[in-house]
C-alpha positions in Angstrom: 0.0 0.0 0.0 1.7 3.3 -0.9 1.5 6.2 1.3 -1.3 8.4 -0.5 -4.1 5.7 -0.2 -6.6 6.8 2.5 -8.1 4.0 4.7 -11.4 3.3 4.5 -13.9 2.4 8.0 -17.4 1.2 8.1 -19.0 2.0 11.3 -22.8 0.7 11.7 -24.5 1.7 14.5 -22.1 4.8 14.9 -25.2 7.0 15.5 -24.6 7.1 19.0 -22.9 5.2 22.0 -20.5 2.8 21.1 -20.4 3.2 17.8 -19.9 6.8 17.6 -17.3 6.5 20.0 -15.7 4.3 17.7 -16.3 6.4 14.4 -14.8 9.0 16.3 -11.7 7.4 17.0 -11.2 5.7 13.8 -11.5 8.6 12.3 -8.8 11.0 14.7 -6.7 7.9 13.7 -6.3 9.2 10.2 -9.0 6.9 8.6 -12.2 8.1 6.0 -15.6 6.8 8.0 -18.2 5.5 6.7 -20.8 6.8 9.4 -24.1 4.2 9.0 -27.2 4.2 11.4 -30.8 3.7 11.4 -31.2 6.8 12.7 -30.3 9.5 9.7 -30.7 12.5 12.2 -28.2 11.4 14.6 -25.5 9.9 12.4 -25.2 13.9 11.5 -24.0 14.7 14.7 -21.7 11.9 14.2 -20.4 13.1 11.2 -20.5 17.0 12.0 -18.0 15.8 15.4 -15.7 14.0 12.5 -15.6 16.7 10.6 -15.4 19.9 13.0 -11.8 17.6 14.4 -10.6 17.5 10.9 -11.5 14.4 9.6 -13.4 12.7 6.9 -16.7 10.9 7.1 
């Protein structure tokens, strides 16, 4: 793997709890998250405390 690939996550369930937690973190680690929930409204949130660090989701 050469050095300009970004890594990729999947995070289901990263709405809240858990799984946001874990987006999070995946995500100050350098990685691209994919950000999945049932719940549209809160995956935002999610996203918008990915992205307001820096990072990509």
């Amino acid at each position: 793997m050469s050095t300009t690939e970004q890594r990729v996550a999947i995070v289901t369930g990263a709405a809240r709890g858990i799984g946001a937690a874990t987006a999070i973190r995946l995500a100050a680690e350098g990685r691209a998250v994919a950000v999945i929930d049932l719940d549209e409204a809160a995956c935002k949130d999610t996203v918008e405390q990915i992205t307001a660090a820096g990072g990509t989701a």
